[in-house]
FILO-175349 format. One record per residue (C-alpha): residue number from 1; residue in three letters; y, x, z. Coordinates in steps of 0.2 Angstrom, whole numbers, padded with zeros to 4 digits. Last residue first. Layout:
{NUM, ALA, {Y, X, Z}};
...
end
This chain:
{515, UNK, {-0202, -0015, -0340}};
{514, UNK, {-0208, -0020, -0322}};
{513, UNK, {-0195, -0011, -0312}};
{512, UNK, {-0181, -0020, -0322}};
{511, UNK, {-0187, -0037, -0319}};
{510, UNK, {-0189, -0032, -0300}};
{509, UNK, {-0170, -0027, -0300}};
{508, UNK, {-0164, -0042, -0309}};
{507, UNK, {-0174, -0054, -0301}};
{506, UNK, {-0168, -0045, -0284}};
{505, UNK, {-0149, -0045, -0287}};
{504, UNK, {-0147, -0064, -0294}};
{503, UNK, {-0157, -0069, -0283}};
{502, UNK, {-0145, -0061, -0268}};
{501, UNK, {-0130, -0067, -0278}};
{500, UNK, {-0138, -0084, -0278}};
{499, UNK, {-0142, -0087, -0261}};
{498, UNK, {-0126, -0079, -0255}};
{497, UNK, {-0114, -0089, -0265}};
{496, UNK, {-0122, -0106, -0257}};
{495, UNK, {-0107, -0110, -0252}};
{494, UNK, {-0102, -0125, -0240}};
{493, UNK, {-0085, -0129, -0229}};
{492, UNK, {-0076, -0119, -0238}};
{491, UNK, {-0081, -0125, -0254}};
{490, UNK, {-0093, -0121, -0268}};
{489, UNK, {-0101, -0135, -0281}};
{488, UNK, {-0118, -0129, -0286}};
{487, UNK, {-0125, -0129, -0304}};
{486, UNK, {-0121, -0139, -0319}};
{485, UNK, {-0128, -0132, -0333}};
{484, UNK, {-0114, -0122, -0345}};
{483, UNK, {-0108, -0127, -0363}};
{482, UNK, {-0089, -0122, -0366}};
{481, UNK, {-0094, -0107, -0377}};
{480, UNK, {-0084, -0091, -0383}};
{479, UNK, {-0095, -0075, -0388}};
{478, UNK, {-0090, -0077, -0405}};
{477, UNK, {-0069, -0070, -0403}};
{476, UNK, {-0078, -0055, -0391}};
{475, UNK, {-0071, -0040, -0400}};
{474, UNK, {-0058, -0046, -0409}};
{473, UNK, {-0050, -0054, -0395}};
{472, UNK, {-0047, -0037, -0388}};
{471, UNK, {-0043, -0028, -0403}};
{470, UNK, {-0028, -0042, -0407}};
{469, UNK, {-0023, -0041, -0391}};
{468, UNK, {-0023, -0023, -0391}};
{467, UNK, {-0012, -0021, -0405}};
{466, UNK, {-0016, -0003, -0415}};
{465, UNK, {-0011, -0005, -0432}};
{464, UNK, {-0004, -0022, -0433}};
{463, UNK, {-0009, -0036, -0439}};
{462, UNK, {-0001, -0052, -0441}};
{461, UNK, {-0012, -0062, -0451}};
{460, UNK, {-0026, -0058, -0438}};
{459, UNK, {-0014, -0063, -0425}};
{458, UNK, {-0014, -0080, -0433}};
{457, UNK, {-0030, -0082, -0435}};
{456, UNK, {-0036, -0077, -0416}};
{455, UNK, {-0022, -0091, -0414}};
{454, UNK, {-0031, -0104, -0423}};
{453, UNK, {-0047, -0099, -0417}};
{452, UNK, {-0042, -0099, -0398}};
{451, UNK, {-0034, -0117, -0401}};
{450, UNK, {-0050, -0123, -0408}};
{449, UNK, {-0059, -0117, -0389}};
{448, UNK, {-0047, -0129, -0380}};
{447, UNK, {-0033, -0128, -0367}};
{446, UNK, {-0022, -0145, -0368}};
{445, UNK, {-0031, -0151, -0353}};
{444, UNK, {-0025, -0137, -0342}};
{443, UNK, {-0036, -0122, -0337}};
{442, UNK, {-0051, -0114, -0334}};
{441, UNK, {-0056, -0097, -0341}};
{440, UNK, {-0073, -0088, -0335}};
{439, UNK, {-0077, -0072, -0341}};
{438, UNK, {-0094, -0064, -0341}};
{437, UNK, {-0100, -0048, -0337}};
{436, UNK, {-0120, -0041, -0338}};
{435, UNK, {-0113, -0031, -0352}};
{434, UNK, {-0117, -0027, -0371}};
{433, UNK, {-0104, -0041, -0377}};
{432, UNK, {-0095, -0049, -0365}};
{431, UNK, {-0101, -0067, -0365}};
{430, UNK, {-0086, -0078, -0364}};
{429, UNK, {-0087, -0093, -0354}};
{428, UNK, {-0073, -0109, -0354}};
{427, UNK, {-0069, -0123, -0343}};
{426, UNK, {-0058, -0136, -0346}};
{425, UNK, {-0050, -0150, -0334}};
{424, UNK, {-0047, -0138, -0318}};
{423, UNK, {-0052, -0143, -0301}};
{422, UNK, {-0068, -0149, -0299}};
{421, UNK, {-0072, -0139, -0315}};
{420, UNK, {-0067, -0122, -0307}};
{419, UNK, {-0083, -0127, -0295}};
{418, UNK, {-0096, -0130, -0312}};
{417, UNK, {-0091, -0114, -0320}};
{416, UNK, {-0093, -0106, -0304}};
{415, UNK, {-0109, -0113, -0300}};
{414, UNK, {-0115, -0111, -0319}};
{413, UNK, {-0110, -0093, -0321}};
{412, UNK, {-0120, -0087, -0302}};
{411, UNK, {-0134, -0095, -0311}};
{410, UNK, {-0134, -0088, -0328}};
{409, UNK, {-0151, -0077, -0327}};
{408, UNK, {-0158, -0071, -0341}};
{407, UNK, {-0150, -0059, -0348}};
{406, UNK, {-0140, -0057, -0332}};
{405, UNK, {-0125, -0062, -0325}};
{404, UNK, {-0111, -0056, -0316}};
{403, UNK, {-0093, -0066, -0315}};
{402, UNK, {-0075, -0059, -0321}};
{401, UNK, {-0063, -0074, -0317}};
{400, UNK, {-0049, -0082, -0329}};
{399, UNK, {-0035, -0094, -0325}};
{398, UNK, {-0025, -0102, -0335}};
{397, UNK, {-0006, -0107, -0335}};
{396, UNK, {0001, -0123, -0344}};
{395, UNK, {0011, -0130, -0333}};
{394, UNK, {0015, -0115, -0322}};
{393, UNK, {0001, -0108, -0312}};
{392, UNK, {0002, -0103, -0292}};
{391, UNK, {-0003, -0124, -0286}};
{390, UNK, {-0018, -0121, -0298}};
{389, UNK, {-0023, -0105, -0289}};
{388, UNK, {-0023, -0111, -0272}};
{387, UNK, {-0034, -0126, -0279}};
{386, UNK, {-0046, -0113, -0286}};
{385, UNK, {-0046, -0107, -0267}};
{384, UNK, {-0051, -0124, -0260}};
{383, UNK, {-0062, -0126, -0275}};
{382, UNK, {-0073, -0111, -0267}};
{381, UNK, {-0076, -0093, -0275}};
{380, UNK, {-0063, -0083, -0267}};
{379, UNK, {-0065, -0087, -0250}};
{378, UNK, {-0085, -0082, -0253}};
{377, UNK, {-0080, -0063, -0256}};
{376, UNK, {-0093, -0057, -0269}};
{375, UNK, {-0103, -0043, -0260}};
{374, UNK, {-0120, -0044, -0273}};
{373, UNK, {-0112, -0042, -0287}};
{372, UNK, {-0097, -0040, -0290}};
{371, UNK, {-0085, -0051, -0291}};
{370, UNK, {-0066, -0048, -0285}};
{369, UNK, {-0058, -0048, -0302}};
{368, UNK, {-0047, -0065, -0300}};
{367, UNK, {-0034, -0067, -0316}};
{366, UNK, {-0020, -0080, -0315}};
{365, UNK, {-0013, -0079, -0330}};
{364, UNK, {0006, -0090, -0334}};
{363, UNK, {0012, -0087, -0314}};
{362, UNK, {0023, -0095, -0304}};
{361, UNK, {0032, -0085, -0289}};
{360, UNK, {0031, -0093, -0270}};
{359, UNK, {0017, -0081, -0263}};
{358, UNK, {0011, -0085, -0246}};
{357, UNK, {-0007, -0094, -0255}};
{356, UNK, {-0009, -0076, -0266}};
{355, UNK, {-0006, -0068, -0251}};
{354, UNK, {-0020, -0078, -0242}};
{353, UNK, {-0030, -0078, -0255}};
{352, UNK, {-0029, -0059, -0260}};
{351, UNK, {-0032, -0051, -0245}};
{350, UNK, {-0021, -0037, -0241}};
{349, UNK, {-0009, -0025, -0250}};
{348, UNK, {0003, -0030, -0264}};
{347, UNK, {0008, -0021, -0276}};
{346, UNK, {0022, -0025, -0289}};
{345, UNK, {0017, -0019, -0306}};
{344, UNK, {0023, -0006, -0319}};
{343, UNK, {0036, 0005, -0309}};
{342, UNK, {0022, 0005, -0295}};
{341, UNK, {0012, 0016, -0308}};
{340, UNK, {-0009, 0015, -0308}};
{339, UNK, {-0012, 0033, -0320}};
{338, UNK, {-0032, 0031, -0315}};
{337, UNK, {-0033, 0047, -0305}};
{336, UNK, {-0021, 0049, -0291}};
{335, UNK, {-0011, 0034, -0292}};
{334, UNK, {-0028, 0022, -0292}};
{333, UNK, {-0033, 0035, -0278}};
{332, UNK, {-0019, 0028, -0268}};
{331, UNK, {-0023, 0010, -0273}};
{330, UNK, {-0041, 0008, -0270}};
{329, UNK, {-0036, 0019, -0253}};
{328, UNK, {-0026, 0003, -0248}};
{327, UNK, {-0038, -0009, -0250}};
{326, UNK, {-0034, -0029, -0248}};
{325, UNK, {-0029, -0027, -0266}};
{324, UNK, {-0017, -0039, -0276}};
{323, UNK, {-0006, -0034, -0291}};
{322, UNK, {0011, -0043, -0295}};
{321, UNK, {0015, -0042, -0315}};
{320, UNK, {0030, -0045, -0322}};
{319, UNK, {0029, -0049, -0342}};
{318, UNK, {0042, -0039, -0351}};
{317, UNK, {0027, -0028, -0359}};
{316, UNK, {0015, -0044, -0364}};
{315, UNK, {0000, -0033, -0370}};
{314, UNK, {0006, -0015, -0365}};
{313, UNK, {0011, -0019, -0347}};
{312, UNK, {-0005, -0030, -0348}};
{311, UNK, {-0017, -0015, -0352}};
{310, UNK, {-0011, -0006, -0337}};
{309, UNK, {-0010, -0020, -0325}};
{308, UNK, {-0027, -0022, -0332}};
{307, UNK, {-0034, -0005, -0327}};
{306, UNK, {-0025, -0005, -0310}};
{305, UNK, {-0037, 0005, -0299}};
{304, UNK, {-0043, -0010, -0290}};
{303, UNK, {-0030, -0024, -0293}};
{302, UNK, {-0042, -0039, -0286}};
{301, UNK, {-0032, -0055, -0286}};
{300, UNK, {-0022, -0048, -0304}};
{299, UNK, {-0006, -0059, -0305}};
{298, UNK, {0003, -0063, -0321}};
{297, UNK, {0020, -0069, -0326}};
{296, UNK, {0030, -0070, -0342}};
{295, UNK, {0018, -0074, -0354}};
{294, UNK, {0026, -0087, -0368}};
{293, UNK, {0033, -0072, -0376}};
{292, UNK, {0017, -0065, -0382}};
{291, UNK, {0014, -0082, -0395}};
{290, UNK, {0001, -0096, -0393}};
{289, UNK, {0003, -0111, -0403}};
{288, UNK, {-0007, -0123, -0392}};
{287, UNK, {-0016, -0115, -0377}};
{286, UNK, {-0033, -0106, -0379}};
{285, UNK, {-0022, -0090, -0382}};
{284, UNK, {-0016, -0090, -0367}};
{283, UNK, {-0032, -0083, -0358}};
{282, UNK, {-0033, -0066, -0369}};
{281, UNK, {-0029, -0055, -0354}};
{280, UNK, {-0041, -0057, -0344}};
{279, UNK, {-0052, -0049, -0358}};
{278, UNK, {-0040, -0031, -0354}};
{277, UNK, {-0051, -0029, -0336}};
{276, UNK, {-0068, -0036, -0341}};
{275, UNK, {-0074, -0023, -0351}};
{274, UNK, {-0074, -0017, -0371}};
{273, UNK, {-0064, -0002, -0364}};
{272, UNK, {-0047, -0003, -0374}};
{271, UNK, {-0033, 0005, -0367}};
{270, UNK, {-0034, 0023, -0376}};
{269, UNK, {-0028, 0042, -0376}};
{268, UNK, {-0024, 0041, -0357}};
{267, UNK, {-0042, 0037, -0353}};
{266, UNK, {-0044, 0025, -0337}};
{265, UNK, {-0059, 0013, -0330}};
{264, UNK, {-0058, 0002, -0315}};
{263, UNK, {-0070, -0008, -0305}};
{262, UNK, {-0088, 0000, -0316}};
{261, UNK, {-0104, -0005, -0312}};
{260, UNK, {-0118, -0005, -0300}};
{259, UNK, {-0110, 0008, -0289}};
{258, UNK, {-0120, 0007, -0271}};
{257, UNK, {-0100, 0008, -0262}};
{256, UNK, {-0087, 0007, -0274}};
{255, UNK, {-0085, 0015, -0292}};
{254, UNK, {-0069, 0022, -0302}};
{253, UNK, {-0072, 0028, -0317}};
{252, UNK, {-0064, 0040, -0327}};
{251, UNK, {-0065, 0042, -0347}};
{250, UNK, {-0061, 0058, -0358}};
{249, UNK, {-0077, 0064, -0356}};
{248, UNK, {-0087, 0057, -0343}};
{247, UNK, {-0077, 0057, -0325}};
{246, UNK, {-0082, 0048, -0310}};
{245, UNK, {-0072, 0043, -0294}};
{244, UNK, {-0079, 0037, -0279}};
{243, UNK, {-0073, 0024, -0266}};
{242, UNK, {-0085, 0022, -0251}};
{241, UNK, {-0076, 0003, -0246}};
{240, UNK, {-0067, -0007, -0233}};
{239, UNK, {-0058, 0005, -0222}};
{238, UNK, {-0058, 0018, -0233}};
{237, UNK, {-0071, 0031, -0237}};
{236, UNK, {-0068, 0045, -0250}};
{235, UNK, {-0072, 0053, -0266}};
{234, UNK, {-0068, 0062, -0279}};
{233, UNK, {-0074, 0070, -0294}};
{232, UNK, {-0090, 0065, -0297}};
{231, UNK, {-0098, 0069, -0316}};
{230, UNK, {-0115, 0068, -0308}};
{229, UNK, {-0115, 0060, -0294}};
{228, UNK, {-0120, 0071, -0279}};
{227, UNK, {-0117, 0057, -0264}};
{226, UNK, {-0108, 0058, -0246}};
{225, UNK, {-0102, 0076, -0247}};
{224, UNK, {-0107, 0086, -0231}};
{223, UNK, {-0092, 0092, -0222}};
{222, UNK, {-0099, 0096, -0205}};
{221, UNK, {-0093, 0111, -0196}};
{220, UNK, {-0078, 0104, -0182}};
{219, UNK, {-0093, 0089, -0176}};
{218, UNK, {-0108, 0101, -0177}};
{217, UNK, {-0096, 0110, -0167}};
{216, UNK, {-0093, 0098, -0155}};
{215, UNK, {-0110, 0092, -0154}};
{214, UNK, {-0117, 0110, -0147}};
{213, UNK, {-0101, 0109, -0134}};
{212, UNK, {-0108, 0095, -0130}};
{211, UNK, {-0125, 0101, -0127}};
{210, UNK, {-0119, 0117, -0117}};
{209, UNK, {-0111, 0109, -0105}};
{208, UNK, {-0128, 0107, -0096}};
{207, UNK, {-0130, 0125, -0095}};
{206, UNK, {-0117, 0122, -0081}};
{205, UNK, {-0127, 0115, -0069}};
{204, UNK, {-0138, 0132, -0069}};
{203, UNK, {-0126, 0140, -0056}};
{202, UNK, {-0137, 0130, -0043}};
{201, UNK, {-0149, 0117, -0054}};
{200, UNK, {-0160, 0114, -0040}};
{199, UNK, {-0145, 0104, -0033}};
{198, UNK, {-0151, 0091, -0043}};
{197, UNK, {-0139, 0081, -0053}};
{196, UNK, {-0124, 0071, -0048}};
{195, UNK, {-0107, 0079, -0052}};
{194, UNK, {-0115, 0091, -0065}};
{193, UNK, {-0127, 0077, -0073}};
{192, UNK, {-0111, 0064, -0073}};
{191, UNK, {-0101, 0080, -0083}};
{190, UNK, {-0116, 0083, -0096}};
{189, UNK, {-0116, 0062, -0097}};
{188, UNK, {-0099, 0061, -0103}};
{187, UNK, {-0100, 0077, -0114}};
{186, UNK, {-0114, 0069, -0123}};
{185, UNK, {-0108, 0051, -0123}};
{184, UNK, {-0092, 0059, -0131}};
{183, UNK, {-0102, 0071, -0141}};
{182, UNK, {-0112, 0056, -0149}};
{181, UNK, {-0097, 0047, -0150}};
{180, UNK, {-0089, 0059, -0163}};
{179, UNK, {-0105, 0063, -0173}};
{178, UNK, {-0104, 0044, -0178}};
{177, UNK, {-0087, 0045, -0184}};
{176, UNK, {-0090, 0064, -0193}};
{175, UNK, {-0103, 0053, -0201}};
{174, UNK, {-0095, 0038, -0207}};
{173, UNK, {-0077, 0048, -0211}};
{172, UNK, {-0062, 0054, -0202}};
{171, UNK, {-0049, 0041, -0206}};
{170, UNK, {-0058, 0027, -0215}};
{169, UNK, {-0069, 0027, -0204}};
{168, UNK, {-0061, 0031, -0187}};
{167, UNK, {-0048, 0017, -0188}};
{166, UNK, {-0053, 0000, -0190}};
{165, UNK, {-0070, -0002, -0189}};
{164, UNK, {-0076, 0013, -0181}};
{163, UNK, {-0061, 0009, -0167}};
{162, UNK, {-0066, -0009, -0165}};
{161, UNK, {-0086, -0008, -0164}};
{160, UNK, {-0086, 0003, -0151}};
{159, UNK, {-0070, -0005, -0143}};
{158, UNK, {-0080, -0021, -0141}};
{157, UNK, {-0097, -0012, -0136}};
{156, UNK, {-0086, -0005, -0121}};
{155, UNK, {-0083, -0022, -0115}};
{154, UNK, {-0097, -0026, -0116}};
{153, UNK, {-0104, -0013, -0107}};
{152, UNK, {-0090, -0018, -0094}};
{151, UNK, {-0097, -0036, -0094}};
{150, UNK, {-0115, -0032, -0093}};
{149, UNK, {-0113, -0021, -0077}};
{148, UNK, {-0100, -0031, -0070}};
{147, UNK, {-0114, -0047, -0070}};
{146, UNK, {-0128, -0036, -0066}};
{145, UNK, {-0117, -0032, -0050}};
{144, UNK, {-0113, -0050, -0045}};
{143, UNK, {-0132, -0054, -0046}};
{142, UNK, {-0136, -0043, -0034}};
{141, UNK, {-0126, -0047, -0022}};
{140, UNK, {-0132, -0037, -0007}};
{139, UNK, {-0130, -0018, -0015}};
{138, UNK, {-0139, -0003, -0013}};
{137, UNK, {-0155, -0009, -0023}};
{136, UNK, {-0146, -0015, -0037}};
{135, UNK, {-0138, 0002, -0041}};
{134, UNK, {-0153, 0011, -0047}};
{133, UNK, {-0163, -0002, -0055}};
{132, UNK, {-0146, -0012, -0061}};
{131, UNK, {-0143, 0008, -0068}};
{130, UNK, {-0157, 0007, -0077}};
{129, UNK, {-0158, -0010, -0084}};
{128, UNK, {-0138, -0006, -0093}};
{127, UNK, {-0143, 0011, -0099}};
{126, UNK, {-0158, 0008, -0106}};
{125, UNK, {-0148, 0003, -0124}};
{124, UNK, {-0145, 0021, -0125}};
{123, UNK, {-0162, 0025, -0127}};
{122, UNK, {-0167, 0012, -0140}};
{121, UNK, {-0151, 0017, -0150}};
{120, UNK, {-0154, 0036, -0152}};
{119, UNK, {-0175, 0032, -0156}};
{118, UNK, {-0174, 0019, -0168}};
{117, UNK, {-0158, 0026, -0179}};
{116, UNK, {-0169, 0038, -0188}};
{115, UNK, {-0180, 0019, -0193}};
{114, UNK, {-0168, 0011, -0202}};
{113, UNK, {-0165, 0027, -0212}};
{112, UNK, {-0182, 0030, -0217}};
{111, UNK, {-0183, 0010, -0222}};
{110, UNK, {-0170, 0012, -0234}};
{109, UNK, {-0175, 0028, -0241}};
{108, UNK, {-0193, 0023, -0245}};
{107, UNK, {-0186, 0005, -0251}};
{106, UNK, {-0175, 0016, -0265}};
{105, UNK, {-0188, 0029, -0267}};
{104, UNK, {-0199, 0015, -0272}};
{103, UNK, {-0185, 0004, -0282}};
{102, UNK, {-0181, 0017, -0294}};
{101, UNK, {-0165, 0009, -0302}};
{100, UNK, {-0162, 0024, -0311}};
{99, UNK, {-0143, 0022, -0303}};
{98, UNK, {-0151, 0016, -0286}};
{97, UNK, {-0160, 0033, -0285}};
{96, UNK, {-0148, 0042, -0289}};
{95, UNK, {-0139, 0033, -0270}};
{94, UNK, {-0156, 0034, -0264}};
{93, UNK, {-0157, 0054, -0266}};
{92, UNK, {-0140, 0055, -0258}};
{91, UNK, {-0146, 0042, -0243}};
{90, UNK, {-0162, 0053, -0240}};
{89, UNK, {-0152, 0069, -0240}};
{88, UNK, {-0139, 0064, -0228}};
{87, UNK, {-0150, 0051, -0216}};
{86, UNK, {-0154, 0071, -0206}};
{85, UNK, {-0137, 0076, -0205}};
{84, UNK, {-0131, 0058, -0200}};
{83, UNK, {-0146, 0058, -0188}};
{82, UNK, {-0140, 0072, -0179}};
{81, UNK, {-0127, 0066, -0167}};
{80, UNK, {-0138, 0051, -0165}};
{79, UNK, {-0155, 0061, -0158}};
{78, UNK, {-0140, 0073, -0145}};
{77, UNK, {-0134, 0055, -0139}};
{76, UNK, {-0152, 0049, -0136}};
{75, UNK, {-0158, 0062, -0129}};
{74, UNK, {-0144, 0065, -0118}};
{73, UNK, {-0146, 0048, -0113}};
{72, UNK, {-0165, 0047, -0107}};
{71, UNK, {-0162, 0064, -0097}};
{70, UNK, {-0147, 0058, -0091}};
{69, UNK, {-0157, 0041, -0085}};
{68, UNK, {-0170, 0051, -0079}};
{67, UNK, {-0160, 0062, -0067}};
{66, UNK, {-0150, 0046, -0062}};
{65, UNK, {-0165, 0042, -0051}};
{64, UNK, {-0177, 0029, -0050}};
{63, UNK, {-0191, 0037, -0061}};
{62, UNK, {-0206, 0025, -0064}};
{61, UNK, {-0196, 0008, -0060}};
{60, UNK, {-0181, 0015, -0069}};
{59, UNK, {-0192, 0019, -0083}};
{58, UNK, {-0201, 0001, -0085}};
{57, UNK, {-0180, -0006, -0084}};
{56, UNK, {-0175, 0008, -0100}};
{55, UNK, {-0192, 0002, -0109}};
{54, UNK, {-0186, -0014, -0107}};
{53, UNK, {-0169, -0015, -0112}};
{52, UNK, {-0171, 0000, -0126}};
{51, UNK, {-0185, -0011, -0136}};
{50, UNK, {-0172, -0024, -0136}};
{49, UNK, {-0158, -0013, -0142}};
{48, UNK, {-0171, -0007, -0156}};
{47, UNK, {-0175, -0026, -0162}};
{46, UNK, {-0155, -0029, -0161}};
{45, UNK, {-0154, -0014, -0174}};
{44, UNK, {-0169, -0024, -0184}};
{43, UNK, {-0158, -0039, -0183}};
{42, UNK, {-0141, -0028, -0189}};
{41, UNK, {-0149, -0020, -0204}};
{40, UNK, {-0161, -0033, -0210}};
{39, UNK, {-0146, -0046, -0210}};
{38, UNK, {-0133, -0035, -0215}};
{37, UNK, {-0144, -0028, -0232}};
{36, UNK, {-0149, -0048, -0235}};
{35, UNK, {-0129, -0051, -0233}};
{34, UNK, {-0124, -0040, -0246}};
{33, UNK, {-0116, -0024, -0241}};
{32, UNK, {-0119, -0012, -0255}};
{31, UNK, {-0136, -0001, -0254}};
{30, UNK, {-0129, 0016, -0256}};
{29, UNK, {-0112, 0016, -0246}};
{28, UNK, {-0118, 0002, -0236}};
{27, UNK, {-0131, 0011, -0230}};
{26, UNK, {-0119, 0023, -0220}};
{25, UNK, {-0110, 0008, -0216}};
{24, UNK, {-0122, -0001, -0206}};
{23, UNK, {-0131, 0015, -0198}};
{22, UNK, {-0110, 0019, -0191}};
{21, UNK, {-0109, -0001, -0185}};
{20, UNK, {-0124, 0001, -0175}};
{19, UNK, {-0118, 0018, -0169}};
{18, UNK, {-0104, 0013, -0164}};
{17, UNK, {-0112, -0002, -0155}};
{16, UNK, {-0123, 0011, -0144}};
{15, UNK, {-0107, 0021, -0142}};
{14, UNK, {-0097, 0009, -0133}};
{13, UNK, {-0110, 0001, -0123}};
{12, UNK, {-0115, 0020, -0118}};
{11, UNK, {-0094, 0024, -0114}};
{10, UNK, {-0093, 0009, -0104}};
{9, UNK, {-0109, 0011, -0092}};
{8, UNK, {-0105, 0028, -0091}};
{7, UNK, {-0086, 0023, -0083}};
{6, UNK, {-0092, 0010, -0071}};
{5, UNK, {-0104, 0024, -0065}};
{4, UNK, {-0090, 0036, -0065}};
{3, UNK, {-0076, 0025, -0054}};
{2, UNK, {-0091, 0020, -0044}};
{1, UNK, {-0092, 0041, -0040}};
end
């Protein structure tokens, strides 16, 4: 029976951090994963475990018997096994919500949610006090037991947040994940109650299977889409993201976890979008006597579904191209729905700093398309990586970032102007016409904002019908500036990237709710 006891302890620290990690991510996919989302998320989960601990040790005190403590957990496992169901429709009607931007049915679903996963994770968290109560008692070192119980639930909490993490997730799902060990710690404590419940029970004991078996079939049954997007197509969840794919038209988008904005677009009647992706593209032509043969190597940090591979094969189409994504699934459904070829650019898997740092090759464009607001990888936003990026560029090579602003906010624009700076000897911002995007090219001293002109001039002269260079630097040949404010320096050491994507998010949402 110690083998059992050490074994409920386990699976309840197991569950009880899968299920923090499961509330995580299923607001996640609605409300994006910026550290003010973590930080309320996690600290009002660690409010709810420390509810648990002391209402757990005031029940072992009222009712010192593992009656009450499978009665506590049984609740608890069959209350997290339905709050997936029951967090469903508030999280889709968040998820429209957050298009419209209708910030009290966004809070309203946000708090609602925090607040389903109160009850399963304050009862499982009275495991640890309860079975010290029950167990204690029995044994002269005391304090040698609550040191094994703590360690093995530990213990279990490390696999709880390993295998959702990792694994379960991106395989089966957040919900069916979250279902999963809810019938594990159900059938778990069904068994224990069996082996160790009152004997008034008789042939009764075995109605107790029952509640598993309930989850189980629950688990085998539910297939409830994540959101109701109009115009969705697909999606998924991977390891990193809720990947989703919209179609309007002609056009598909592909959009990841709360969707403010596009990552990748794809019609196969046209390459030019008016976005980010193909703008990348234009940073030689700030370097002397610019001509197509000069770019024979680009990397994308930040692939996606491979809209600027795309347009870069047809821009500079003997140029090789290595593509980096740190997602997988990006890639697959890149494949699937936004017409991403392997024949047209080497792919490359996993973080793109480190990778980019590994590589030995050269490139001319360097072009980083991880931002977006508000979860904008800090590694990539520090002199220390710029400095990566220099050491990857050839003489003359540029490189270019796609950075959020708004109309009225420039902030996140002037600290990564002013951080390329340290590193690079000019600096340049393009506006993207009728977007909250801007580009930001740096690059040798030779670059200047004259030689753009000259060779937006000479393309002009040039023209042929339907060159995407020349459309694409068309469309934002005004919106060029080298004025900036200087704002915060990013290293590794310090970033402040947090504090301004977070003000970024929240002047920009509260603005919008007061027009």
């Amino acid at each position: 029976m110690r083998a059992y006891k050490y074994g409920l302890i386990f699976i309840t620290g197991m569950t009880a951090l899968a299920a923090e990690f499961g509330a995580s991510r299923l607001l996640q996919n609605v409300f994006g994963s910026s550290n003010l989302v973590w930080s309320i998320v996690i600290g009002l989960i660690l409010v709810y475990f420390s509810v648990g601990y002391w209402y757990g040790g005031r029940r072992a005190d009222q009712d010192p018997t593992y009656d009450g403590l499978f009665r506590l957990l049984a609740i608890g496992a069959l209350a997290l096994g339905v709050t997936p169901l029951v967090a469903a429709p508030l999280l889709r009607n968040a998820a429209l919500a957050f298009d419209a931007l209708n910030l009290p049915v966004l809070a309203g679903a946000f708090v609602s949610t925090i607040i389903i996963f109160s009850l399963p994770i304050t009862l499982l968290a009275t495991v640890t006090p309860y079975m010290i109560r029950l167990e204690g008692s029995r044994n002269e070192h005391l304090g040698g037991f609550a040191g094994r119980v703590s360690a093995i639930s530990t213990l279990g909490s490390v696999l709880g947040a390993f295998l959702p993490t990792l694994f379960l997730f991106g395989t089966i799902g957040t919900a069916k994940t979250i279902i999963l060990f809810a019938t594990v710690q159900c059938a778990y404590v069904a068994f224990g109650w069996f082996l160790m419940g009152n004997r008034a029970f008789g042939a009764r004991r075995w109605l107790v299977f029952l509640l598993p078996l309930f989850m189980l079939l629950m688990l085998i049954l539910y297939n409830g889409p994540l959101k109701i997007t109009p115009g969705q197509v697909y999606e998924t969840e991977s390891d990193y993201n809720y990947i989703e794919v919209l179609q309007y038209g002609g056009d598909t988008f592909l959009r990841l976890n709360e969707g403010q904005g596009f990552h990748s677009q794809y019609n196969p009647d046209t390459l030019f979008y008016g976005g980010p992706w193909e703008q990348f593209l234009v940073a030689p032509l700030f370097l002397p006597a610019f001509n197509s043969s000069m770019v024979s190597d680009i990397a994308i940090v930040g692939l996606a579904a491979g809209t600027s591979a795309r347009q870069a094969r047809n821009m500079y189409p003997q140029t090789n191209i290595d593509g980096f994504e740190i997602d997988g699934k990006i890639v697959e459904v890149g494949k699937a729905y936004f017409g991403l070829d392997p024949a047209d650019v080497n792919i490359h898997i996993g973080d793109g700093r480190s990778l980019l740092a590994q590589s030995s090759a050269i490139y001319d464009i360097i072009a980083v398309d991880a931002y977006r607001p508000p979860y904008i990888p800090p590694h990539l936003t520090t002199v220390e990586f710029f400095e990566i990026c220099k050491a990857r560029l050839k003489q003359n090579g540029m490189v270019a970032i796609n950075v959020g602003r708004t109309n009225t906010d420039r902030r996140l624009i002037n600290d990564m102007a002013t951080t390329l700076s340290q590193v690079f000897e000019r600096v340049f911002i393009m506006d993207l016409p009728g977007t909250m995007n801007s580009i930001i090219f740096a690059g040798p001293s030779e670059a200047s904002i004259y030689n753009y002109a000259n060779n937006y001039a000479h393309l002009v002269a040039q023209a042929k019908k339907g060159d995407l260079l020349l459309q694409t630097t068309t469309h934002t040949v005004n919106s060029i500036s080298s004025q900036f404010e200087h704002g915060n320096i990013y290293t590794d050491d310090r970033s402040q990237i947090e504090w301004a994507t977070n003000g970024l998010v929240l002047n920009f949402l509260f603005s919008e709710q007061n027009q």
